[in-house]
N, C-alpha and C positions, 0 to 999 in steps of 0.2 A: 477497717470495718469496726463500728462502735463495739458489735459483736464480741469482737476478741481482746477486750481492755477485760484485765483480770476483775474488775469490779462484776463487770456484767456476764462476766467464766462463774459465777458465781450465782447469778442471780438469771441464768439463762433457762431458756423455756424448759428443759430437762429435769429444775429445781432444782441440782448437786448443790449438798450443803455442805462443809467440812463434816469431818470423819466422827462419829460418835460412840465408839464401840459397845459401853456398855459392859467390858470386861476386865481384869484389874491388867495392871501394868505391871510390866516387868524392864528390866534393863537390859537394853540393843546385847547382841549377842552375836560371836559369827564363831562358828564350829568347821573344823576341816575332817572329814573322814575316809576311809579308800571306799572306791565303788568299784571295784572289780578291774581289769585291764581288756586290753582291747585283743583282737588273735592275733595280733602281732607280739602281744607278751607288754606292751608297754601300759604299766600303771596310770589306773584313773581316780580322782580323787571326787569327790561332793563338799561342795560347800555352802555351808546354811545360814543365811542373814537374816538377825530377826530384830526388830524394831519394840520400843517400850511401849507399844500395844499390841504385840504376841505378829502382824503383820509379818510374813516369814517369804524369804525368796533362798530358791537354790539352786546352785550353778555346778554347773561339772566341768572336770577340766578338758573333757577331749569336745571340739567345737566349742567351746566355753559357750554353750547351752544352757540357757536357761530350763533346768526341769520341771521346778512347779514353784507356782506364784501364790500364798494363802492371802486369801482379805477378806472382812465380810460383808456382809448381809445384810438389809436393813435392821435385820434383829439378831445381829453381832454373831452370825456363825461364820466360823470361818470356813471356807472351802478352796480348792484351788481353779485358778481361774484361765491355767495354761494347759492346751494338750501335752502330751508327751504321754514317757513309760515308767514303769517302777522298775528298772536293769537296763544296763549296759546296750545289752544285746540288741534291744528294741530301738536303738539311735547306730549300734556301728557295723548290723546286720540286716536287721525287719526292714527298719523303715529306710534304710540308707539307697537301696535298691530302688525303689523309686523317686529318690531326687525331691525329698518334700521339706527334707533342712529345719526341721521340728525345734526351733528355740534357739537355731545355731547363728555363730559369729558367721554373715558373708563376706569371704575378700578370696583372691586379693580386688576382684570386681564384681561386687554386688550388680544383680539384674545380668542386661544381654551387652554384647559389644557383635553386632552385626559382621557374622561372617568370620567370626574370631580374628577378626583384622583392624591392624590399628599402627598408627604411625606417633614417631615420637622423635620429632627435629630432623625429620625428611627420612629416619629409619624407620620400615616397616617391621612388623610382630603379627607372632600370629600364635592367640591362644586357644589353649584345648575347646572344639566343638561338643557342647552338650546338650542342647537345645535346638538339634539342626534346625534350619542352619547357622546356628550360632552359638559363639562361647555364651554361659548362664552361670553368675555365682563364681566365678574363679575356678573353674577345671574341672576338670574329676578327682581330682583331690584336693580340695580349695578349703580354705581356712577352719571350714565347719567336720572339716574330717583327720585332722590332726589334733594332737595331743599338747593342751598350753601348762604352760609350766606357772607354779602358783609363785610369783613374788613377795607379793606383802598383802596381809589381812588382819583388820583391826577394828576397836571398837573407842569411836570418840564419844561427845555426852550427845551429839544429835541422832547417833545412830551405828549400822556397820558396815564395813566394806570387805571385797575383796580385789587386788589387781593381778590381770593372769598376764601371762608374756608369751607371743610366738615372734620365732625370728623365720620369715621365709627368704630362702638362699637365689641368689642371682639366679634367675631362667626359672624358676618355677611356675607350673603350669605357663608357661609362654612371657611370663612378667618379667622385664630386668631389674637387676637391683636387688642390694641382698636389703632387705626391710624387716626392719625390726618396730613392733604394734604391741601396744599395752592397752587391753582395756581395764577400766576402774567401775566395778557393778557396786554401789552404797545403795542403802536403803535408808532412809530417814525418818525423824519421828513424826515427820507431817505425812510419811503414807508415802513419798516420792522415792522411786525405786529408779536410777540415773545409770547407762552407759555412759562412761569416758572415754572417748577412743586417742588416743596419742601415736602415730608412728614417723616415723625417718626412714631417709633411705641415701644410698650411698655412690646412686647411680638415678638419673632421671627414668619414672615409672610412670603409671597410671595408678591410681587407688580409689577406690568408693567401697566403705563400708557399710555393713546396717546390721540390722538382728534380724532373725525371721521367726519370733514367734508367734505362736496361734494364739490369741486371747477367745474365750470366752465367758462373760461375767455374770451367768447366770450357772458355770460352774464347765469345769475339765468333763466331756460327757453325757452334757444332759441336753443335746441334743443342738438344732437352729439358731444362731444368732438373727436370724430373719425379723425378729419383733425388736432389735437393739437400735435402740437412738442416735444416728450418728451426724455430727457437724462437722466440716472439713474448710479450715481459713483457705481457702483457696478459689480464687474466681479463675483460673485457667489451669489446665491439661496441656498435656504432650501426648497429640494422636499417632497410633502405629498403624505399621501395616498388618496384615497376616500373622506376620511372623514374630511381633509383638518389640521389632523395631521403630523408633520414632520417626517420624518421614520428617521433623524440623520443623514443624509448624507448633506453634502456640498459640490454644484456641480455648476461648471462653466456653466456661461450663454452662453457662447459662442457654436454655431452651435444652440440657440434652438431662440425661440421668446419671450424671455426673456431677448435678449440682448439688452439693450436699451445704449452701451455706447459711441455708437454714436448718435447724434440726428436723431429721427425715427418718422413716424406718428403713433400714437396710434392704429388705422385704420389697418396698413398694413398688422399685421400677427395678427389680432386679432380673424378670424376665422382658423387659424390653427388647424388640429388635433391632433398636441401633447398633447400628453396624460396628464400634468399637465394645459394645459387651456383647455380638455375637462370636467376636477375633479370640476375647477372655474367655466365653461362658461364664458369662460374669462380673466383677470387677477385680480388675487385674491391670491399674492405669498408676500412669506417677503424676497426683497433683502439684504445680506449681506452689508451696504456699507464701502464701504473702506477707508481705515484709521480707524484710534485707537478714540474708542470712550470713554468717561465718561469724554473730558477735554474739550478744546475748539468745539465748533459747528462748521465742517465741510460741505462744498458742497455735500450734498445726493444726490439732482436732481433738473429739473428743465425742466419747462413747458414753450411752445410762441403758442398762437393764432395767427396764420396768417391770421383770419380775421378780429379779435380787435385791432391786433398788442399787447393785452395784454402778458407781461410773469410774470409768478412766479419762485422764486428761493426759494428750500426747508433746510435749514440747520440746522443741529441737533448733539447731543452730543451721540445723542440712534445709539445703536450698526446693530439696522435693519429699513428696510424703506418697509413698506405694501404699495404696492400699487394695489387699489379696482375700478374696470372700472363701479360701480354700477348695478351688474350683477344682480340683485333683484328687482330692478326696475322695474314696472309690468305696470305703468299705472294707480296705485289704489290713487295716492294720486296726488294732484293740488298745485301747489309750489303759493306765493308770486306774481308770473303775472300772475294764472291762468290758467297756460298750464300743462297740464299733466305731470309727471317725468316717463321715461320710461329707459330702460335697454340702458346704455352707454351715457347717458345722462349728467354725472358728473366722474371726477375720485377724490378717495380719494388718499391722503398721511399719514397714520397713520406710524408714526414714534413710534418705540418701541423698545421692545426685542425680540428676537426670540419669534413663539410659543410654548406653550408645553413645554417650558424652563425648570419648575421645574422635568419633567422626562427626561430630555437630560440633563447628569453632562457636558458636554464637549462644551456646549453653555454660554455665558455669565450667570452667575448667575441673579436670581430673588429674591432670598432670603434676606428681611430684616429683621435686627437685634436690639435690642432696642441699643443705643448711634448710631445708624449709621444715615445719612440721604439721602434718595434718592431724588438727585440732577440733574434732566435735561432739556435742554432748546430745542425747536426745534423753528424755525424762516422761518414765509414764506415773502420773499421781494419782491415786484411788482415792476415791470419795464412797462414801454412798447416803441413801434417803433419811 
């Protein structure tokens, strides 16, 4: 699609123009501090990436959670533009209880595996139910609820990183293989804030990772992303049933409210009664995006507030693109300013692999192998007006 040639990422009906802040610069930065520990007693650390125009992201070590994302404004204020809390408490207590994975690392399987069953070289597995009736995200205690240990953190002339390390031990939550995962969070001074994900394993597994954060660019808070611009490279979906398993079919977005490839308000057809955003309340689908993924990161989608004048550009190497209008959002939890988080209040971009992947052979494979390593980047770049 002529669409998604970064010439015309550029020059697309949204208007995103490169970043113009308007504020002096300073030099990338990354700071590691403690944030408290978890009730288990084990130490939590915060770490703060900040780019040579003040653009700031911070990560914490337990789910290596992205906490808050600052960028600005058409007229260079900066705000943050991720939900979350300001403590501990509010990711490994509040919000943990209802399963909403606010900014966290998904593994060892991001999304569902139907049934929490799954076979790997004629042996059958079978991981923890969370979603009856199905495994969702890796367990109940899946990657987003332990504590990653910080490796190395640094600051080169384009910007700063940090890489966190979990090693998960053979049979957890239902997984084999003891798998050892590093991701690498950098920020850059074009604004591009990139997950690395790198893991091995030393026994043949399943793996699909993703991030589950809540963006929204018109700020942490301040209410609907409903008026936000969105375009999605993808001409086909993977429809579910019910239960928000994929039935195997791959079907054109086109005629349904799924088709986002042109730029659409999030809003427009989002109370439609078709029958897959009646399954969500919402959207809650994994686009196919197109072009050939495991090589270079590709234009998936991309987001403009038209009242921040904020946009994000989403690009990734992963074969599918979730996109979660935070249909779960009830109202039970108070973000960062204070203000209540209710239903369509944030949308997520979990970039992944299909779901259900390990019982559909005809969907990109899930399956790792020990000498192989699963290798992929997804990058969100902020713009704005």
């Amino acid at each position: 699609m002529k669409l998604f040639t970064r010439k015309a990422s550029l020059l697309a009906t949204v208007g995103l123009i490169s970043l113009s802040l308007g504020v002096a610069q300073a030099r990338p930065t990354v700071l590691s501090q403690p944030w408290g520990a978890t009730p288990d007693g084990q130490a939590v650390r915060i770490v703060t990436l900040k780019n040579d125009h003040n653009v700031t992201a911070r990560v914490i070590t337990y789910g290596g959670i992205i906490q808050s994302v600052e960028t600005p404004n058409r007229e260079g204020k900066l705000q943050d533009v991720v939900l979350g809390f300001n403590n501990l408490n509010g990711y490994t207590q509040d919000s943990a209880k209802g399963g909403l994975y606010f900014g966290a690392i998904i593994g060892r399987y991001a999304n569902r595996i139907a049934k929490g069953t799954y076979s790997i070289d004629g042996k059958v597995y079978h991981a923890a139910i969370t979603a009856g009736p199905n495994a969702m995200h890796g367990g109940k205690k899946g990657f987003d609820k332990n504590v990653w240990t910080i490796e190395k953190t640094g600051v080169t002339e384009d910007g700063a990183f940090v890489t966190l390390k979990l090693v998960s031990p053979n049979g957890d939550q239902g997984f084999p293989g003891t798998l050892t995962t590093h991701v690498t969070y950098s920020l850059n001074n074009d604004n591009a804030f990139s997950l690395h994900y790198v893991a091995t394993t030393d026994a043949p597994t399943v793996l699909n990772l993703t991030n589950h954060s809540y963006w929204n660019l018109n700020g942490e808070g301040s209410g609907t992303i409903e008026p936000e611009i969105l375009q999605v490279n993808a001409d086909r979906f993977t429809p579910t049933d019910s239960t928000s398993i994929p039935t195997g079919e791959i079907a054109p977005v086109a005629g349904t409210p799924l088709d986002f490839t042109k730029p659409t308000a999030i809003g427009d057809r989002l109370r439609s009664n078709n029958q897959q955003m009646l399954y969500a309340r919402g959207y809650d689908m994994n686009w196919v995006v197109n072009g050939e993924y495991g090589k270079e990161p590709r234009l998936a989608g991309k987001v403009y507030d038209p009242r921040s004048g904020r946009g994000m550009e989403i690009l990734t190497n992963q074969p599918g693109l979730q996109v979660y209008t935070s249909n779960s959002l009830d109202g039970t939890y108070a973000g960062v300013s204070g203000h209540t988080y209710r239903q369509t209040d944030a949308v997520a971009f979990e970039a992944e692999h299909y779901p259900d992947s390990p019982n559909h052979p005809s969907f990109p494979t899930t399956e790792l192998k020990p000498g192989q390593t699963f290798d992929y980047t997804t990058t969100y770049r902020f713009t704005n007006k």
